[in-house]
C-alpha positions as CSV (number, residue, x, y, z in Angstrom):
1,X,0.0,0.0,0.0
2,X,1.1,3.6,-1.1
3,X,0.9,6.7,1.4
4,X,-1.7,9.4,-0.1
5,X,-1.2,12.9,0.3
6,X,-2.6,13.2,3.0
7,X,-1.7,9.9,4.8
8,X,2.3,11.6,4.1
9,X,1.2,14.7,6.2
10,X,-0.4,12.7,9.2
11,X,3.2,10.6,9.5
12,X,5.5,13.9,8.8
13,X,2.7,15.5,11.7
14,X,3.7,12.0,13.8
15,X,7.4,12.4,13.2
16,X,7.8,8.9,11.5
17,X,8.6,10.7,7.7
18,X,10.6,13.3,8.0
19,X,11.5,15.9,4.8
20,X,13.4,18.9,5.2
21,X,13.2,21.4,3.6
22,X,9.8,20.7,3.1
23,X,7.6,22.7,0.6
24,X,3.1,21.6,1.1
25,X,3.7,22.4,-3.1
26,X,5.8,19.2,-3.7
27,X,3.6,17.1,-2.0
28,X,1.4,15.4,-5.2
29,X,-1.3,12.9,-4.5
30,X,0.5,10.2,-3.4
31,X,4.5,11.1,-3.5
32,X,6.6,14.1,-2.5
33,X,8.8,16.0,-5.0
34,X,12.6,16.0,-4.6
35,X,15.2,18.2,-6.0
36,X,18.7,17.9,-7.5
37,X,21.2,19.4,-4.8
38,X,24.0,21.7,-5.8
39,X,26.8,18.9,-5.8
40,X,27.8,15.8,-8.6
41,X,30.9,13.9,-8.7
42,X,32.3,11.6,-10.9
43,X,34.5,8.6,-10.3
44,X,38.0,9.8,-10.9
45,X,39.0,6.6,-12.9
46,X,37.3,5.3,-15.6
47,X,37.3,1.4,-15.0
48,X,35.8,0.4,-11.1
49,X,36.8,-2.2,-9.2
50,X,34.0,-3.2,-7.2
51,X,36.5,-5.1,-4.4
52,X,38.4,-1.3,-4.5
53,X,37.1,2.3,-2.9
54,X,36.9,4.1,-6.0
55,X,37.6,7.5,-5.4
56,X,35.2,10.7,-6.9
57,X,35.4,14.4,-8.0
58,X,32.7,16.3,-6.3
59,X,31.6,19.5,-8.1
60,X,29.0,22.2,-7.4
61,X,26.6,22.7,-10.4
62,X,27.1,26.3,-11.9
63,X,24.2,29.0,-12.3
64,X,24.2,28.5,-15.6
65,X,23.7,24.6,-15.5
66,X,26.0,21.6,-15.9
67,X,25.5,19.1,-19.3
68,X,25.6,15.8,-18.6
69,X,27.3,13.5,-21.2
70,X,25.9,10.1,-22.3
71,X,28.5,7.4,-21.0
72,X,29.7,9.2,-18.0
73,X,28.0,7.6,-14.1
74,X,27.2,10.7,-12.4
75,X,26.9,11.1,-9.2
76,X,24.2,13.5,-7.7
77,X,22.3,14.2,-4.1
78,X,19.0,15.1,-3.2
79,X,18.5,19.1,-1.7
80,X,15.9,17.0,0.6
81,X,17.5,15.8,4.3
82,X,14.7,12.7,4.6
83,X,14.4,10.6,7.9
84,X,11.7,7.6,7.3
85,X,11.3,5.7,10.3
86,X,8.4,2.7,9.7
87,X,8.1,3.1,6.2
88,X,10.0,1.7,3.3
89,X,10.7,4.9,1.1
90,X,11.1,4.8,-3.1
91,X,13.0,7.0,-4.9
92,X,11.7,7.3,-8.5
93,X,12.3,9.5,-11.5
94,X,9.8,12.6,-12.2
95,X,7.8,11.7,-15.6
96,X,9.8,15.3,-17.1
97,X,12.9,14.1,-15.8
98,X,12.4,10.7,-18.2
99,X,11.6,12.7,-20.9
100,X,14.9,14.5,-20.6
101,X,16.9,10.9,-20.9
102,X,17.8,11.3,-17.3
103,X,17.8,8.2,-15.4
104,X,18.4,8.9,-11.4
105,X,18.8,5.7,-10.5
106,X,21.0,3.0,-11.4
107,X,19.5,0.3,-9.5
108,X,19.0,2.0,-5.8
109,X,15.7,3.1,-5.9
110,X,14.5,1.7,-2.7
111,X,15.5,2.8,0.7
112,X,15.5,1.1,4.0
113,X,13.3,2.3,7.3
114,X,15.8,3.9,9.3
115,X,17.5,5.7,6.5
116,X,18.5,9.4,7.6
117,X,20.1,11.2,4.9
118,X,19.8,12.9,1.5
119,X,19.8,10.7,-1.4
120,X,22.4,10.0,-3.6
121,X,21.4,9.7,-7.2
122,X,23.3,7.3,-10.0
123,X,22.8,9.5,-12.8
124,X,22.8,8.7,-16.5
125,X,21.3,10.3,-19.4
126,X,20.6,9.7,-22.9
127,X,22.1,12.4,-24.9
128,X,23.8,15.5,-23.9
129,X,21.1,17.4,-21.2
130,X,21.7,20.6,-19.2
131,X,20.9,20.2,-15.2
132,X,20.6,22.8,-12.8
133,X,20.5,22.5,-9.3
134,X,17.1,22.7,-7.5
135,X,15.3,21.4,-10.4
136,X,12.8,18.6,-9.6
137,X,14.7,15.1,-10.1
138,X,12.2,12.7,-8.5
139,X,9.8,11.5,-5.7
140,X,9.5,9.8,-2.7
141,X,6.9,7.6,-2.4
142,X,6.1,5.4,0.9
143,X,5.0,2.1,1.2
144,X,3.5,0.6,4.7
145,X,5.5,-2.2,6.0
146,X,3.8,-5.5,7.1
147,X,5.2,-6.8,10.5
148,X,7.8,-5.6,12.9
149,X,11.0,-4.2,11.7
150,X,13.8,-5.9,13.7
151,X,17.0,-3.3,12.7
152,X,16.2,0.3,11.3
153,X,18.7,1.1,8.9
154,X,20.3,3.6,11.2
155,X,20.6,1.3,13.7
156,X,22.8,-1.0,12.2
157,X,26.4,-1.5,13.0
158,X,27.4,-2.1,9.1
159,X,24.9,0.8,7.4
160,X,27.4,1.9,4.8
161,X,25.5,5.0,3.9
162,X,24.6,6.2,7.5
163,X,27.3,9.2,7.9
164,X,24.3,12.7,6.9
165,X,26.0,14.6,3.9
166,X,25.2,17.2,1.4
167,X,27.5,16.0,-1.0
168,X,26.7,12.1,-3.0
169,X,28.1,9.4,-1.5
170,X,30.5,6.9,-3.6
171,X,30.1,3.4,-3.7
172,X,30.9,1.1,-0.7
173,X,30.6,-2.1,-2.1
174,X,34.4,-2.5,-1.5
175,X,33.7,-3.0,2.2
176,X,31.8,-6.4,1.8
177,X,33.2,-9.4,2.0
178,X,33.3,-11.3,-1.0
């Protein structure tokens, strides 16, 4: 089951979703609007090794826009702090932002209850596009969990992505064991 509109206000009102900053006009009828922050980064090498911390270049967007290139993983962060504590959140692209080319996530779309943090975006995009930040990039939508939660995300001792930031966060896959 999806959260409504207004079902999203009664939990922010409860303190169990959490959005800051939080604007009543990105609220649609069932998913909250998020915006592209004013920081990407790109992996500084151009083959990653997933058993390696592959180091990035963080950036801040100019006024004038950056243009993402086709081929190129960028890395971008939600303007929106977010705290969802018995949810399970969704990150999605905005309808516009598909019919831009612009993919916002690679594969992560789904957060955890218990995550505390902005998001950070794998972006990709289909031919050359100009981005600016604060533009819409996608929505939150909240799903109600069946049955007790055992560990909230921020609760656990191996969260990888627990550590708030402004800036995205590069992959941590090199701290599994595998």
């Amino acid at each position: 089951m999806i959260l409504s509109d207004k079902r999203i206000l009664e939990e922010i009102d409860k303190g169990t979703i959490i959005i800051e900053p939080f604007k009543p006009e990105c609220l649609g009828t069932n998913s909250y609007d998020v915006h592209l922050g004013k920081y990407l980064a790109t992996y500084k090498d151009r083959v990653l090794d997933a058993k390696a911390h592959n180091k990035v270049e963080h950036f801040e967007i100019p006024k004038e826009g950056y243009v993402l290139q086709p081929g190129t993983l960028y890395l971008g962060v939600t303007l929106e702090y977010t705290e969802t504590h018995v949810h399970i959140p969704f990150l999605e692209g905005k309808s516009s932002t598909g019919r831009l080319g612009i993919d916002i996530h690679a594969t992560a779309g789904k957060g955890d209850v218990g995550f505390c943090n902005t998001w950070t975006l794998e972006i990709s995009c289909a031919q050359p596009v100009r981005v600016y930040a604060g533009m819409p990039i996608g929505q939150l939508i909240y799903f109600v969990v069946e049955g007790n939660i055992g560990t909230l995300y921020n609760t656990k001792s191996n969260a990888k992505y627990n550590n708030k930031t402004t800036k995205p966060v590069e992959s941590m896959m090199w701290k599994n064991k595998f």
